[in-house]
N, C-alpha and C positions, 0 to 999 in steps of 0.2 A: 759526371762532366764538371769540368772547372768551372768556377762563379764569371759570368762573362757579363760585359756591359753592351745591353743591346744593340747602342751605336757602333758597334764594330761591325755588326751585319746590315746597321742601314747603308755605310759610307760605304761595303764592299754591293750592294745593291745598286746602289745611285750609281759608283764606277762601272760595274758592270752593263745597267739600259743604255752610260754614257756610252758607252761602244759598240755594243748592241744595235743600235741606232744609227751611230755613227755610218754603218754599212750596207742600211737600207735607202730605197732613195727615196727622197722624200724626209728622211728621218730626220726629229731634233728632240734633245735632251734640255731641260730646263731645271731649271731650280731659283728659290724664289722666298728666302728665310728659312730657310731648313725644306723647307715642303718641293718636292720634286716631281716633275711629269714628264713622262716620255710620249712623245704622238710619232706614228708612224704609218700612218692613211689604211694601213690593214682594218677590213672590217670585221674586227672580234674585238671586244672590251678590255680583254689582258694585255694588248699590244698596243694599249690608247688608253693612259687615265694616270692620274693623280694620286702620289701617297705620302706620308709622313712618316718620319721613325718616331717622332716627339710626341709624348699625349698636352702638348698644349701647344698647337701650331696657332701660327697665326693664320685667324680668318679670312684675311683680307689677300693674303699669298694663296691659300687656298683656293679662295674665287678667283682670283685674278688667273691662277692656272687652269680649273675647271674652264674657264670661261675662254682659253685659250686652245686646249683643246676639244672644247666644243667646236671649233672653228676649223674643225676637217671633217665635220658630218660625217662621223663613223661612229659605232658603236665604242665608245667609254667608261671607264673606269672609277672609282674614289675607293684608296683605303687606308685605314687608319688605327691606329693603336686602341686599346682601350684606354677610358677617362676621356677621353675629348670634351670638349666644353659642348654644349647643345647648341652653340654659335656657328659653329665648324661641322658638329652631323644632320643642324637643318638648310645647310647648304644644299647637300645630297636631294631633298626633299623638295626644297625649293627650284629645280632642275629636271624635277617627273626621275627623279633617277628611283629606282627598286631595289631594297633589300637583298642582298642575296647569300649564300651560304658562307657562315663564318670559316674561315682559314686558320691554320697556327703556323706561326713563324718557328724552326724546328733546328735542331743542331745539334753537331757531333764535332768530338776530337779526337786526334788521337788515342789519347786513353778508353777514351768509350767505344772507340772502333776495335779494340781488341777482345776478341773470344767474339765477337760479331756474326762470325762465319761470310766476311767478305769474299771468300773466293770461291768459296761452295757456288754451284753453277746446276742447275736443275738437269737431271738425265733427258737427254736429246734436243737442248738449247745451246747453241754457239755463238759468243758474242763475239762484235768485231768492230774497232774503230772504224771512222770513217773517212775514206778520201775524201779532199774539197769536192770535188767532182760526183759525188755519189749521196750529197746531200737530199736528193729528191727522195731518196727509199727510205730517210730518216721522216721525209715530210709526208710519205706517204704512210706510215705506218702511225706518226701521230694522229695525223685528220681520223682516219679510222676511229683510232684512242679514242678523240675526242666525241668522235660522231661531229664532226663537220666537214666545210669543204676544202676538198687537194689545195684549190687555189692557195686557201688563207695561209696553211704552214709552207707550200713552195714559196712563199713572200716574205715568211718570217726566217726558216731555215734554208738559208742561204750557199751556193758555194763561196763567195765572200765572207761571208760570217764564220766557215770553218775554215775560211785561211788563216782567220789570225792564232798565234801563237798561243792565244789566251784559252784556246776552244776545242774541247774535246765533242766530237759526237758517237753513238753508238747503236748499233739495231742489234739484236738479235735473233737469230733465224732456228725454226725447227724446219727439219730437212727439206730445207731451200727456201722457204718460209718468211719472210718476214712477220716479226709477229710483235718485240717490243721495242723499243728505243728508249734515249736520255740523250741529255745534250749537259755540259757542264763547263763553267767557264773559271779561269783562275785567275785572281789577282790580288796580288801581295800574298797577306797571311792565308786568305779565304776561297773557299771554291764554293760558288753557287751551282744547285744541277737544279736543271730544267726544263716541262716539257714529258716528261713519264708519262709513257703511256703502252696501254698492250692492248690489240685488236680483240675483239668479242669473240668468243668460243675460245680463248687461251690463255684466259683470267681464273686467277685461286691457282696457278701453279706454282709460284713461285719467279715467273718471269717478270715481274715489275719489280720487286724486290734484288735481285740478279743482277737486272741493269744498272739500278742505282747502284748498288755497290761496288759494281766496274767502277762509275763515275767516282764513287767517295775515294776507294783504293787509289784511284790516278793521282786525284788530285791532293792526297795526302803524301803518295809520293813524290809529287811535284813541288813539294816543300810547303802546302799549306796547316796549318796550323787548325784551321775550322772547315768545317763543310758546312754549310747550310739549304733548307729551301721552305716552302710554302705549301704545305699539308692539306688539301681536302678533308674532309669526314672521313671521305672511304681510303684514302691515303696513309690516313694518321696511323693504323695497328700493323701499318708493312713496314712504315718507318721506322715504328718503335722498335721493332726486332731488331733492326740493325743497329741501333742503340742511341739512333735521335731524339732529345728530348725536346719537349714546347719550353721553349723560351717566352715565347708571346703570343696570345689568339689574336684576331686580326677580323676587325667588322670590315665590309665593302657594300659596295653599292655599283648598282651600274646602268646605264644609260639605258633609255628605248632603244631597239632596233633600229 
């Protein structure tokens, strides 16, 4: 993969929750000296909290945003590059917020998407974009993913949010099935996919892998230049085959319940 400057994938981040947001109601995008928040009254911590692309944000932006979106009594968020200063990761601490599992910020181009096996598609899985209107079966098949509740992704995955031009979604189904989704959004050079996930009993197939690669293929043909997203533990060796490298690990933190 080409040598990239990590702020290429925070300003396509920031654009992206900015719209993202934009389509919820309720929703506001903030930003605050580099340091960014998006609050959206959803109660999960990924949909409410605070991050930086910079490892030397300012603290005091920092709080100021922490402390804003504390102010929708949901479950939230803080995440942060490595190196931060111990001014900026005893914020987190000072807030009851908890540790929780490291992330890698991950990317792909062009070039590394070739010999990938992007279009290889697992025997008896069919994938399919999705109409605005058929958003619910995207949000059903996430909550499963995630192991939470229908509520929270019918609030996030929107049919508003798959009208805009920027947003691709996709499930796909074994015989009739719904079983995995992604959701992936484009603008400018870069395409963020987001939201992978595959219901229990239909995991180790090769359908979580599949789907993103729908996502990368779109949006590389849609004329972007990067893919990106945000890697779990157990994420990190599906990505890798398809030839996303770690750009960045990524500490977080996240609110009580």
């Amino acid at each position: 993969m080409r040598a990239v400057n990590v702020e290429i994938f925070g300003a396509s981040k920031a654009e992206i929750m900015q719209q993202w947001s934009s389509v919820l109601p309720g929703g506001r995008f903030l930003c605050q000296d580099g340091v960014c928040a998006m609050v959206t009254g959803i109660p999960l911590s990924p949909f409410n909290g605070v991050w930086s692309e910079h490892a030397h944000p300012d603290a005091a932006a920092v709080a100021a945003l922490l402390d804003e979106v504390s102010r929708a009594r949901v479950p939230y968020g803080l995440k942060l590059p490595p190196g931060c200063e111990e001014a900026v990761t005893r914020l987190a601490a000072a807030r009851g917020m908890a540790p929780v599992a490291d992330i890698a910020l991950m990317g792909l181009d062009a070039a590394g998407a070739v010999g990938a096996g992007l279009g290889r598609v697992p025997d008896g899985l069919t994938i399919q974009r999705l109409a605005p209107e058929r958003a619910p079966r995207a949000a059903a098949v996430a909550a499963a993913g995630f192991g939470t509740a229908q509520d929270i992704f019918l609030r996030a995955m929107t049919p508003d949010l798959l009208r805009l031009a920027s947003v691709r979604c996709y499930v796909g189904e074994v015989a009739g099935q719904p079983v995995t989704t992604s959701l992936s959004v484009t603008l400018g050079s870069c395409t963020g996919i987001f939201c992978v996930a595959t219901v229990p009993g239909f995991r180790g197939r090769g359908f979580g892998a599949a789907v993103t690669a729908r996502a990368v293929a779109d949006g590389l043909a849609a004329g972007s230049a990067w893919c990106w997203l945000e890697a779990s533990g157990m994420g990190l060796p599906v990505y890798q085959k398809l030839g996303f490298q770690i750009i960045e690990p990524r500490r977080g933190w996240a609110s009580a319940s």
